[in-house]
C-alpha positions as CSV (number, residue, x, y, z in Angstrom):
1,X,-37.5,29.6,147.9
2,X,-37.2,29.6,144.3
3,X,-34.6,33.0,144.1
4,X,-31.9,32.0,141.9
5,X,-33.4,29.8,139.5
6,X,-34.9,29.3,136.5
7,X,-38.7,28.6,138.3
8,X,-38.3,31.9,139.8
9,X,-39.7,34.0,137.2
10,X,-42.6,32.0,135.4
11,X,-43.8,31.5,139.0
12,X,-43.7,35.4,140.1
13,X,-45.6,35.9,137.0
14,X,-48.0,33.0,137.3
15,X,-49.0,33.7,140.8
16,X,-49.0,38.2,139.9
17,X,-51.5,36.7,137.2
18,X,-53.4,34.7,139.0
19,X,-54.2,37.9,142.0
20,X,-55.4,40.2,138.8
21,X,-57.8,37.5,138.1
22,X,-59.1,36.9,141.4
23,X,-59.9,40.8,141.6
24,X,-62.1,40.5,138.9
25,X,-65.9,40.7,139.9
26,X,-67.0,39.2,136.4
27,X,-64.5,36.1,136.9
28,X,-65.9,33.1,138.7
29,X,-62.8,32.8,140.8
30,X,-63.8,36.5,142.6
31,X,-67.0,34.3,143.9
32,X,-64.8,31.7,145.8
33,X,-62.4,34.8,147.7
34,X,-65.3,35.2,149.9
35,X,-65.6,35.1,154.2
36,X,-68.2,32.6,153.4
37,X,-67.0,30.4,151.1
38,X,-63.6,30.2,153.1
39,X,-64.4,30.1,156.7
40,X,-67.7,28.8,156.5
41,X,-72.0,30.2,156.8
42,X,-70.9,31.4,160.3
43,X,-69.0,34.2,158.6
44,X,-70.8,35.0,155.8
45,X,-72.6,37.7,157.1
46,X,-69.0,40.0,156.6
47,X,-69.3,39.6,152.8
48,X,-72.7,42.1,153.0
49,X,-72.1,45.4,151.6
50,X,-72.4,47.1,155.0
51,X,-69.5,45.4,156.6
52,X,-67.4,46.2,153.5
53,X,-66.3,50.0,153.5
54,X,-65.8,52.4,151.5
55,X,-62.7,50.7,149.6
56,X,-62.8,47.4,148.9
57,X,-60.0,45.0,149.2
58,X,-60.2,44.5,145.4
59,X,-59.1,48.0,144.8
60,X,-55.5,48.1,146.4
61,X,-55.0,44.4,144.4
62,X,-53.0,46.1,141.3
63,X,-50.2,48.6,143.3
64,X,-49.9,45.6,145.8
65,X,-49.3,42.9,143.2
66,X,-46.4,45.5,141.0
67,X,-44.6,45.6,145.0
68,X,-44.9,42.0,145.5
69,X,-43.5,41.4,142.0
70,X,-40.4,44.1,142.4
71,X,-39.7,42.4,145.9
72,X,-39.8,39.0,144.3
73,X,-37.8,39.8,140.9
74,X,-35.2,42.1,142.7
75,X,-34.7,39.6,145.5
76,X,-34.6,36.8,142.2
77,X,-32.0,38.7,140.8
78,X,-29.4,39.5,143.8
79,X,-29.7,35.7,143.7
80,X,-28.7,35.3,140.4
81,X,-26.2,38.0,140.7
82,X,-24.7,36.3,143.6
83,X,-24.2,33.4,142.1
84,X,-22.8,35.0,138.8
85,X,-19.8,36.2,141.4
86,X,-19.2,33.3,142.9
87,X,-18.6,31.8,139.6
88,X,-16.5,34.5,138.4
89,X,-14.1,34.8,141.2
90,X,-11.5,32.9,139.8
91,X,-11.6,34.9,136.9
92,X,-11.5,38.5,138.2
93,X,-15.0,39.6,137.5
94,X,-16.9,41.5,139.5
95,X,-20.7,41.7,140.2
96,X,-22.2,44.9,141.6
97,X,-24.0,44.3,144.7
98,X,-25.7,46.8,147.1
99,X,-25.0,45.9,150.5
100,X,-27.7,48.3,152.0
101,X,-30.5,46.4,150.3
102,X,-32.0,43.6,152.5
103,X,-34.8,41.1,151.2
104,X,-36.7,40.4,154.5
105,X,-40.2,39.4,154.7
106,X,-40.6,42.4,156.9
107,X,-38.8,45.2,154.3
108,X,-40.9,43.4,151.9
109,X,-44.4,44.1,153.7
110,X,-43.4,47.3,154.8
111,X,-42.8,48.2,150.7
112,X,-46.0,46.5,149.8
113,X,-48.5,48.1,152.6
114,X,-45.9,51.5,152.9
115,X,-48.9,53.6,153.6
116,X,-48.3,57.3,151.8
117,X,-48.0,55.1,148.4
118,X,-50.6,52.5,149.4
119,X,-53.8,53.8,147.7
120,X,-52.6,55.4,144.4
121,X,-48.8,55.4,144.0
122,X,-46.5,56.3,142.6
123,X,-45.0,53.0,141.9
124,X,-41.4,52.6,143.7
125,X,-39.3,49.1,143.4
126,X,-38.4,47.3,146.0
127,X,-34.5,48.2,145.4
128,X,-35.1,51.7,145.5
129,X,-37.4,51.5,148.2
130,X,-35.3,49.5,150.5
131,X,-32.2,52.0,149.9
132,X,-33.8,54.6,150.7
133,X,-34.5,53.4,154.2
134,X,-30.9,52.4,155.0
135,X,-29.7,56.0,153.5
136,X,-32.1,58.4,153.1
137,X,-32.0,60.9,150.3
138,X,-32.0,64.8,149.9
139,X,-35.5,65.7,147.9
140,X,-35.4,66.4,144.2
141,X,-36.9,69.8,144.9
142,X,-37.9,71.6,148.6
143,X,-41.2,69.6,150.4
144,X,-42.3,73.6,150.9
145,X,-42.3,74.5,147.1
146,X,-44.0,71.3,146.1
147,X,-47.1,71.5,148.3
148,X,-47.2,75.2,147.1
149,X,-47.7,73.8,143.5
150,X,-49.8,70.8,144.9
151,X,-52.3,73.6,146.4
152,X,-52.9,75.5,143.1
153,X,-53.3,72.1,140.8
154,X,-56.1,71.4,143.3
155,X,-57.7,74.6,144.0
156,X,-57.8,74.2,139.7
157,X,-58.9,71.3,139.8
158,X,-61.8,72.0,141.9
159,X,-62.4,74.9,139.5
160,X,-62.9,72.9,136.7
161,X,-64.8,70.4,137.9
162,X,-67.1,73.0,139.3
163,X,-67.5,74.8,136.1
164,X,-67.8,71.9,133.7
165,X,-68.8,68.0,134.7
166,X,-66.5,66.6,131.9
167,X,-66.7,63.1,133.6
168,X,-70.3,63.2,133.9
169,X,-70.7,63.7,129.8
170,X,-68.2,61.1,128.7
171,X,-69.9,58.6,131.1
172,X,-73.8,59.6,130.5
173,X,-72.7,59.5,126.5
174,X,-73.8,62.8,125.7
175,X,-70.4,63.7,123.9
176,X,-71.1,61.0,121.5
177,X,-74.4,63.1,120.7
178,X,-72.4,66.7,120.3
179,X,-71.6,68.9,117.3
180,X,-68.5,68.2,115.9
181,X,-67.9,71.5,117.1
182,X,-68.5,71.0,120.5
183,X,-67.4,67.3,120.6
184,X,-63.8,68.2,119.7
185,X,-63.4,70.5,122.8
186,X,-65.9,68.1,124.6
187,X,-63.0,65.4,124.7
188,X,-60.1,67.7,124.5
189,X,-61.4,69.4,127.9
190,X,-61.7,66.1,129.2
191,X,-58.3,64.3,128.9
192,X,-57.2,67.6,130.1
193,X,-59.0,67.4,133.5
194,X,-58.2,63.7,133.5
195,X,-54.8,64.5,133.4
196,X,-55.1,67.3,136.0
197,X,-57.0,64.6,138.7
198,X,-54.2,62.0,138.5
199,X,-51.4,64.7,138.6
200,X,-53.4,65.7,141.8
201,X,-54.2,62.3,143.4
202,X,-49.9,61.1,142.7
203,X,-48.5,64.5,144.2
204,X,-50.5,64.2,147.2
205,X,-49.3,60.6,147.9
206,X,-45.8,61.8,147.0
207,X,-45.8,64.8,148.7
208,X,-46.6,62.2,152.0
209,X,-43.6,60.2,151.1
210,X,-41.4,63.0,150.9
211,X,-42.5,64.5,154.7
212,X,-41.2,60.8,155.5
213,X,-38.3,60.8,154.2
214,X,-38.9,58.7,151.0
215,X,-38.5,60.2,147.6
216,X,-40.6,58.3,144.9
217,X,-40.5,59.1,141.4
218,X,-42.4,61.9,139.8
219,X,-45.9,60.6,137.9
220,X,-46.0,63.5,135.4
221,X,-43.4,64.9,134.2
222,X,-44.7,67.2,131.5
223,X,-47.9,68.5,130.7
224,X,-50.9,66.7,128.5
225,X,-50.8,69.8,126.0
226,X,-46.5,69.7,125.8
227,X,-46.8,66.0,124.1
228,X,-47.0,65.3,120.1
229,X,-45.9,61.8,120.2
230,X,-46.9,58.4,121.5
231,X,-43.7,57.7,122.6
232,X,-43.3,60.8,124.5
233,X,-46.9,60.8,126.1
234,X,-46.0,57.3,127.8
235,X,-42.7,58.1,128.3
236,X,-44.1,61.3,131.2
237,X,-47.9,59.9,131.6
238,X,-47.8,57.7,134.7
239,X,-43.6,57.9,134.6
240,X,-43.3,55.4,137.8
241,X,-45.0,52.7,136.2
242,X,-43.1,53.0,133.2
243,X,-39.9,52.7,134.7
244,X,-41.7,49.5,137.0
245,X,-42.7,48.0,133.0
246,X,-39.2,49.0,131.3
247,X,-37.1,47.1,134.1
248,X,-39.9,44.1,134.8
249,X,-41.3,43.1,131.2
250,X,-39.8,45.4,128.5
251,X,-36.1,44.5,128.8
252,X,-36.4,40.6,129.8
253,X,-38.8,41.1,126.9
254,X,-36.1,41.6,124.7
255,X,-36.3,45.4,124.8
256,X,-34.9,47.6,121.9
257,X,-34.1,44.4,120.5
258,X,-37.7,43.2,119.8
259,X,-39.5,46.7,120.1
260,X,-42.5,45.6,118.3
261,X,-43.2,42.5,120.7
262,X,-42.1,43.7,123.7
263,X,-44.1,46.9,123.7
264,X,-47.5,44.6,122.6
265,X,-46.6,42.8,125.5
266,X,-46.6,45.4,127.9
267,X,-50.0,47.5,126.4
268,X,-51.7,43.2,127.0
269,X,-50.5,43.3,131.0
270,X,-51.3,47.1,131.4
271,X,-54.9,46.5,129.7
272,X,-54.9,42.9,131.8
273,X,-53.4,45.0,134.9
274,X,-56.4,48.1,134.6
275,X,-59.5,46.2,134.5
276,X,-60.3,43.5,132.0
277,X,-62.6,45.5,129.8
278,X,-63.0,45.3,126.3
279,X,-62.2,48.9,125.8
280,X,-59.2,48.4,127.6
281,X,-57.9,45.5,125.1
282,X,-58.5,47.5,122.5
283,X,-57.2,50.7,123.6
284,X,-53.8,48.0,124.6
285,X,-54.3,46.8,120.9
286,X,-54.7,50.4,119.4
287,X,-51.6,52.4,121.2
288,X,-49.0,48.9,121.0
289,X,-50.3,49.4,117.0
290,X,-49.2,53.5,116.6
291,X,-45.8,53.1,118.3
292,X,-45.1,50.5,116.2
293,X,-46.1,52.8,113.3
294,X,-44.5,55.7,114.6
295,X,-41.1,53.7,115.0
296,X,-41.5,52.3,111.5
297,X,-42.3,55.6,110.0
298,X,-39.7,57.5,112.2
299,X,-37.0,55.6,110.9
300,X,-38.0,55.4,107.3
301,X,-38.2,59.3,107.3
302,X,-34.9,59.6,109.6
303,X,-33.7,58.1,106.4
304,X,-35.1,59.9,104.1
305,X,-35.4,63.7,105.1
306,X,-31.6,63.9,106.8
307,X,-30.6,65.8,104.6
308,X,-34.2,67.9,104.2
309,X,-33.3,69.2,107.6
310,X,-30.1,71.0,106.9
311,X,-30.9,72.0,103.4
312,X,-34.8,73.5,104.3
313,X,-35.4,73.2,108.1
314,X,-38.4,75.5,107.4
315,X,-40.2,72.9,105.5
316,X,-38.7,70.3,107.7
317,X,-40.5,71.6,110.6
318,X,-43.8,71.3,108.8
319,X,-43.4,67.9,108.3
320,X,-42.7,67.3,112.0
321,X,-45.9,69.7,113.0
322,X,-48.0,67.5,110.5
323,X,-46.8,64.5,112.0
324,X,-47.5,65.9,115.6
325,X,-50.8,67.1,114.7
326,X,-51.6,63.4,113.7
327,X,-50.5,62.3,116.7
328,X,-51.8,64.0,119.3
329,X,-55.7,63.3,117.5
330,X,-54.5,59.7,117.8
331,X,-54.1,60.1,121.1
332,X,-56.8,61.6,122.0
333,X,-59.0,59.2,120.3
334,X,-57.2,56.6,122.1
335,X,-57.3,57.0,125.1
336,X,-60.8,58.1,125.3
337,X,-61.8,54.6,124.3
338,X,-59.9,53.4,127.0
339,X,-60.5,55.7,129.7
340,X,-63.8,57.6,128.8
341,X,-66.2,56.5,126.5
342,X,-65.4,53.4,125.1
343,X,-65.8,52.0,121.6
344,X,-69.5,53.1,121.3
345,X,-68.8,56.6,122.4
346,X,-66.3,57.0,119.5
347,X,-68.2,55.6,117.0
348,X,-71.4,57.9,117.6
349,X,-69.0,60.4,117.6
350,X,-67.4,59.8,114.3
351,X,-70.8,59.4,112.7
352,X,-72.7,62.6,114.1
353,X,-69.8,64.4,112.3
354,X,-70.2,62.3,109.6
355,X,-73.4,63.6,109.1
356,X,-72.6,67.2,109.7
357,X,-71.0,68.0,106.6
358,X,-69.4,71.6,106.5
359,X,-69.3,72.0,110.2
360,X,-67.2,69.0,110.8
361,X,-64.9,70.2,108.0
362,X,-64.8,73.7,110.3
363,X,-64.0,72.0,113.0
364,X,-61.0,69.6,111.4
365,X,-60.0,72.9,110.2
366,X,-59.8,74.6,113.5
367,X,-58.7,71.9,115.1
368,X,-55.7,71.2,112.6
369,X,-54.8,74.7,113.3
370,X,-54.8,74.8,116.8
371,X,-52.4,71.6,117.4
372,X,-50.7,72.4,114.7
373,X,-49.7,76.1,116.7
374,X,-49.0,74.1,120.0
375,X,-47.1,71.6,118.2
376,X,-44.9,74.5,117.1
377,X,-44.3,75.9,120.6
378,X,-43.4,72.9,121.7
379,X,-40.7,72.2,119.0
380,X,-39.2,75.5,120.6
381,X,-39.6,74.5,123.9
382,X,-37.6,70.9,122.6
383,X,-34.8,73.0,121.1
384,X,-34.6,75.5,124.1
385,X,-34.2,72.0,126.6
386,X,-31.7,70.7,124.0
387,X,-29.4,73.8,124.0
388,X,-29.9,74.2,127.6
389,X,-28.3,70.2,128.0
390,X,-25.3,71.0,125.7
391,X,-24.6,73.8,127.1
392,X,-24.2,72.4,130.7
393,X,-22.5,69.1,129.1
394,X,-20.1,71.4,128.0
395,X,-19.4,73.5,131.2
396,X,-19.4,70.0,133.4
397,X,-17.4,67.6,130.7
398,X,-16.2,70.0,128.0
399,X,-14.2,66.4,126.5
400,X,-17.0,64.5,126.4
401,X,-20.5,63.8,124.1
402,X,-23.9,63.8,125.4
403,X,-24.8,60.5,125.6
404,X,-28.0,60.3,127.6
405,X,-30.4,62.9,128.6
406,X,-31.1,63.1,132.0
407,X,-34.7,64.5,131.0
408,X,-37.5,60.9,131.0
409,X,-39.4,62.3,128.4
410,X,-36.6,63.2,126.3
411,X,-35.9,60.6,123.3
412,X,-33.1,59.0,124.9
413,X,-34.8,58.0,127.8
414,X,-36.0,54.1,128.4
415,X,-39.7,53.5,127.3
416,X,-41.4,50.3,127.6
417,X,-44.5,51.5,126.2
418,X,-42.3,53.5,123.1
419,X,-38.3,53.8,123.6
């Protein structure tokens, strides 16, 4: 009722808001959502844990609430779009319209409860999703090859599991208790099978959606060791939602425009959005915080070292494997507050090797080294993709520059949690 004007958005937001919150089991509006508190005694007996199953309602709240909100904002803006043409038919413009999308109340539930996508993702918007119905597309790679690769990740996974409970030691706290030694591959192992379960749990939904004809966007992109930025890990970690956050909150955010404010507002609704945990804020706080550095300190350097480059690329590739060596321990650090073992965990961690004294310095050492090798492999693999685009730029428009990158990690790609 309100497509088209200026309530529209505050009121998609305020009522997307308002579902988080209720979802909340600490919140007192969680108590009220109840079969007894709504329909009475006679029906209270449905709220014991027996007649709940194995996933609660609560659960599928998040992915339901980013559909709702693409349905609503993409139905919003045809509005506004429409009306922009109207207006500017007199003078010759022309607003792009697709005439294949439809915003129905049924299209809208069956992209909200769309089954293969349902439980985990990956995140599709509404447009997209409603496109892809009227004309279906070809895949982005054979169905056949795909659950070929989808087998081995899980027979790995399995593997891993089996061999080493990572979960279990980040959630019982015993990393926090490790040698440095052993700590540093204790959490190292474990944002590695952390990244290996999600890949798993998003290719098996996608692969569904692809046997149906639906071609969602890929969730990881590259791999958690082929990453020594902040702005390329969000770029490729969870790629669907960061495409839902560039075009929902970071642009109408102000985007590259107001970099700093518009990426601390989207770390506040993914922390808000996740659970609202402590940890979570502050892990929001901590990554918003180093890609505002990194951008800072990017382009002071840009400024200062352009010539470095040219003149000593040997030493200038240092430089970048120091910075990427920083990086990646930032990362890691991070996101096992947020993920893993919280605040606490890190801070016993920290001071065990405090206390440790030459062994910690070993492990630093080893450690420094280790990155610092990967990070140079993956400055190769970065120059071998970059060669590999000019050179088809070239054969396909030999007149004309590369001005975008069709790879979503690469550094021309939108971000809303980097850009």
């Amino acid at each position: 009722a309100t497509a088209g004007t200026r309530f529209a958005t505050p009121a998609v937001w305020g009522l997307a808001l308002l579902a988080i919150a209720a979802k909340e089991p600490k919140w007192p509006l969680r108590r009220h959502i109840t079969f007894g508190a709504i329909f009475g005694n006679d029906w209270s007996f449905l709220d014991h844990n027996e007649y709940q199953g194995e996933y609660d309602w609560a659960e599928s709240v998040n992915l339901v609430v980013l559909r709702l909100v693409s349905y609503a904002l993409d139905c919003h803006n045809a509005a506004v779009a429409t009306q922009k043409c109207a207006a500017s038919d007199e003078s010759g413009g022309v607003v792009v319209h697709n005439p294949h999308v439809r915003y129905t109340s049924v299209l809208c539930a069956t992209h909200a409860l769309y089954a293969p996508l349902f439980l985990a993702g990956p995140t599709i918007t509404f447009n997209d999703f409603a496109e892809q119905c009227a004309l279906p597309k070809s895949p982005s790679m054979p169905v056949v090859w795909y659950i070929l690769q989808l087998a081995v990740a899980m027979a790995i996974l399995e593997m891993r599991t089996h061999i080493c409970p990572c979960f279990a030691l980040a959630r019982s706290g015993v990393i926090g208790t490790l040698e440095p030694r052993l700590g540093c591959w204790a959490v190292f192992l474990t944002l590695r099978v952390m990244w290996l379960k999600f890949a798993v749990i998003w290719r098996i939904a996608r692969a569904w959606a692809l046997l149906d004809g639906i071609d969602p966007p890929e969730n990881m992109h590259r791999a958690l060791c082929n990453h020594f930025s902040v702005a390329s890990f969000w770029k490729c970690w969870h790629a669907s939602y960061n495409r839902w956050l560039v075009k929902y909150i970071y642009i109408p955010a102000g985007g590259r425009k107001q970099r700093i404010a518009a990426t601390t507002l989207v770390f506040l609704f993914v922390a808000l959005w996740h659970d609202v945990e402590a940890k979570l804020l502050v892990w929001g706080g901590l990554n918003a915080f180093f890609i505002a550095a990194e951008m800072l300190f990017t382009s002071v350097l840009q400024k200062q070292t352009a010539s470095l480059a040219s003149s000593q690329p040997w030493l200038y590739r240092q430089l970048c494997v120091c910075g990427g060596v920083t990086q990646i321990v930032l990362l890691m650090a991070v996101n096992m507050i947020g993920y893993s073992v919280g605040v606490g965990g890190i801070s016993g961690f920290i001071a065990k090797a405090a206390g440790a004294g030459t062994e910690t310095l070993w492990a630093v050492a080893a450690t420094i080294c280790i990155l610092g090798a990967g990070v140079q492999v993956m400055l190769g693999i970065r120059d071998v993709e970059a060669a590999a685009q000019r050179s088809m730029a070239s054969q396909c428009m030999p007149a004309q520059p590369v001005l975008v990158s069709p790879d979503p990690c690469s550094e021309n790609a939108p971000c809303s949690k980097c850009d």
